[in-house]
C-alpha positions as CSV (number, residue, x, y, z in Angstrom):
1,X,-145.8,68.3,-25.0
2,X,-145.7,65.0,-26.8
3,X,-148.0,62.1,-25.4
4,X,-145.7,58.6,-24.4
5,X,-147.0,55.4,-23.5
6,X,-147.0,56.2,-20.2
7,X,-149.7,58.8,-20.5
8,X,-152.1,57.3,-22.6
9,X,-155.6,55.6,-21.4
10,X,-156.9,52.5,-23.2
11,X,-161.1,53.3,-23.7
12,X,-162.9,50.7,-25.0
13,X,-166.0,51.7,-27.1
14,X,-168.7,49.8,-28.9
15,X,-168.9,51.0,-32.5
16,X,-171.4,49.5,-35.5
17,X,-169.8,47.2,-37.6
18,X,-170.9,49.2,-40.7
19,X,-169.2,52.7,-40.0
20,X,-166.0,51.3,-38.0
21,X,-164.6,52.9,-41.2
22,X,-165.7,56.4,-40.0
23,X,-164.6,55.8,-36.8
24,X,-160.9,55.6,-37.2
25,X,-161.2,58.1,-39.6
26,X,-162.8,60.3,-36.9
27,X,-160.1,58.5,-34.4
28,X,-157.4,59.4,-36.8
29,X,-158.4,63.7,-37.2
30,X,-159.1,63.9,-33.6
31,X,-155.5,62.6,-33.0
32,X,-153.9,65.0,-35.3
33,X,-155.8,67.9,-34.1
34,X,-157.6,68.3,-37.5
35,X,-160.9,69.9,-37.4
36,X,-164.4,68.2,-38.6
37,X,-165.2,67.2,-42.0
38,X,-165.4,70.1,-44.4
39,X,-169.0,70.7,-44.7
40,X,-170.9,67.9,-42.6
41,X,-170.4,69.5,-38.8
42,X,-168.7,67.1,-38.0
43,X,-171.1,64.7,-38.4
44,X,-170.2,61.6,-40.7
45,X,-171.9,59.0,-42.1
46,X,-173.7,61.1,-44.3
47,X,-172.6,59.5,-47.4
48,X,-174.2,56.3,-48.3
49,X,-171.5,53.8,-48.6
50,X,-171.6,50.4,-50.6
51,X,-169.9,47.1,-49.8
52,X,-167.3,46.0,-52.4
53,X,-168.1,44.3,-55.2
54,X,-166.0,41.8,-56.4
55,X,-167.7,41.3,-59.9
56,X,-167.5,44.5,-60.8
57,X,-165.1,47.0,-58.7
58,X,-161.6,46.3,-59.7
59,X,-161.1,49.7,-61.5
60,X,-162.3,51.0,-58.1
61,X,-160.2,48.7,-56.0
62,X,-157.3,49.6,-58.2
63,X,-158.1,53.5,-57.4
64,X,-158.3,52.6,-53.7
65,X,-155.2,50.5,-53.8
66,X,-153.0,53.5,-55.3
67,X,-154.4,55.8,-52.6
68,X,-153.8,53.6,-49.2
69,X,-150.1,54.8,-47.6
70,X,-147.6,51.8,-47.8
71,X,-147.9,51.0,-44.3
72,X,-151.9,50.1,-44.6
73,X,-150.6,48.5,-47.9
74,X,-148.9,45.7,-45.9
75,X,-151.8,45.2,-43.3
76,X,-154.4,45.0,-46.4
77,X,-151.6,42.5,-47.9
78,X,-151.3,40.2,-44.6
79,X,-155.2,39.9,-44.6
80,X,-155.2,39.6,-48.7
81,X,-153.0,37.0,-48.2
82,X,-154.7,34.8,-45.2
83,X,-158.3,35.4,-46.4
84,X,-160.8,34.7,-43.5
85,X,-158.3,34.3,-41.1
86,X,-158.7,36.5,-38.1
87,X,-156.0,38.5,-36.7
88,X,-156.1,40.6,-33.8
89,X,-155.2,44.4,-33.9
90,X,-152.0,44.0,-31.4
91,X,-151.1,41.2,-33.7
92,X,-151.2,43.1,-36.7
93,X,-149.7,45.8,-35.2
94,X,-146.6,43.4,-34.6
95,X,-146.2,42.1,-37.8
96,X,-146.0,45.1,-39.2
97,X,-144.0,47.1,-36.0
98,X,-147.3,49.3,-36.0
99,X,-146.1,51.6,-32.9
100,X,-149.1,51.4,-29.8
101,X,-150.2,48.5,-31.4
102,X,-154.5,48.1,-31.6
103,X,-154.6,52.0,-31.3
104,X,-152.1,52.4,-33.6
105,X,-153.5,50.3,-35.8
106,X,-156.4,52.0,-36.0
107,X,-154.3,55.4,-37.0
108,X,-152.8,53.6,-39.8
109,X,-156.9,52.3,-40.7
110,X,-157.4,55.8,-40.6
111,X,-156.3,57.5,-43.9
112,X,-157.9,54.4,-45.9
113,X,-161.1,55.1,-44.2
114,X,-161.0,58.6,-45.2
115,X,-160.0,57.6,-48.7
116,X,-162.7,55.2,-49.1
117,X,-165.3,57.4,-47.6
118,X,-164.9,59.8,-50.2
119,X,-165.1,56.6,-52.8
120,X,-168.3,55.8,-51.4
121,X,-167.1,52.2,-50.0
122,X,-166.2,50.6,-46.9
123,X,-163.3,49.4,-46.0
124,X,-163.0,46.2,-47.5
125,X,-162.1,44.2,-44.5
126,X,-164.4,42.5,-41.5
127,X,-164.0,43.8,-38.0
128,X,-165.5,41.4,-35.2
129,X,-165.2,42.1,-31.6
130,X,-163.5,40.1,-29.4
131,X,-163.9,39.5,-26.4
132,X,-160.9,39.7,-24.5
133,X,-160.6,43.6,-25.8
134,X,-160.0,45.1,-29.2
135,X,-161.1,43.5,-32.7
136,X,-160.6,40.7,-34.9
137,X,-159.8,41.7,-38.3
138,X,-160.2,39.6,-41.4
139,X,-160.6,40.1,-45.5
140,X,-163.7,37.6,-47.0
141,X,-162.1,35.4,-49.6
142,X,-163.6,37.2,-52.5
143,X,-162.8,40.5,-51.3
144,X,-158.7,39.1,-50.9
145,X,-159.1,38.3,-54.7
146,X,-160.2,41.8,-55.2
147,X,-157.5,43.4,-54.3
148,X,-154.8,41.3,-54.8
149,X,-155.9,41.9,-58.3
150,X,-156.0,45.5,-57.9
151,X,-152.6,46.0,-56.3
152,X,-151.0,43.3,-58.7
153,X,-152.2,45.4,-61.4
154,X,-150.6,48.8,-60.0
């Protein structure tokens, strides 16, 4: 049976800023039908995970950059490329003709969360709530310079 727009329910869920990473990842397996994490449970979060680092993680970035699918590619380029400026998920989704927009978004946020758990880093982008429903999603300046210089070097 495949799931249309017409049966889907938008939930709403308050998640820490720090381990919104996690969460789509989680989001993401659940959706697929994939079981837990290989050896945690299912329980996540139990790798310490470190902020980027613009002085010193380009090697990293670079790694991470070469990993994300193409589609997350051009989100990470759209916020690389308006550093500090907030977009919201439905907005992002339509740039980039991300199908179910916020929620789908966060499928696509997903596989670089995985990615990036198993690097030991967050996902190097801001995620602020907002208030009429969903998030506002943003890249710091120095982070933008990051990995423009990571994928411009791939």
């Amino acid at each position: 049976m495949s799931i249309d727009q017409q049966s889907l329910e938008e939930i709403t869920v308050k998640v820490p800023t720090v381990r919104i990473g996690e969460f789509y990842e989680m989001y993401g397996r659940w959706l697929r039908g994939d079981p837990p994490f290989e050896g945690t449970d299912g329980v996540i979060g139990e790798v310490e995970r470190s902020p980027w680092e613009p002085s010193t993680d380009i090697e990293l970035a670079k790694e991470a950059w070469m990993l994300f699918p193409h589609r997350a590619q051009l989100v990470f380029t759209t916020l690389m490329e308006n550093p500090g400026r907030q977009f919201s998920g439905d907005s992002l989704a339509g740039i980039h003709d991300i199908p179910n927009g916020r929620m789908g978004l966060a499928g696509v946020l997903a596989w670089p969360g995985r990615y990036l758990f198993k690097l030991g880093r967050v996902l190097p982008i801001t995620v602020k709530p907002n208030p009429e429903g969903g998030s506002w999603y943003l890249m710091e300046p120095d982070v933008a310079e990051l990995f423009e210089k990571a994928r411009d070097a791939t």
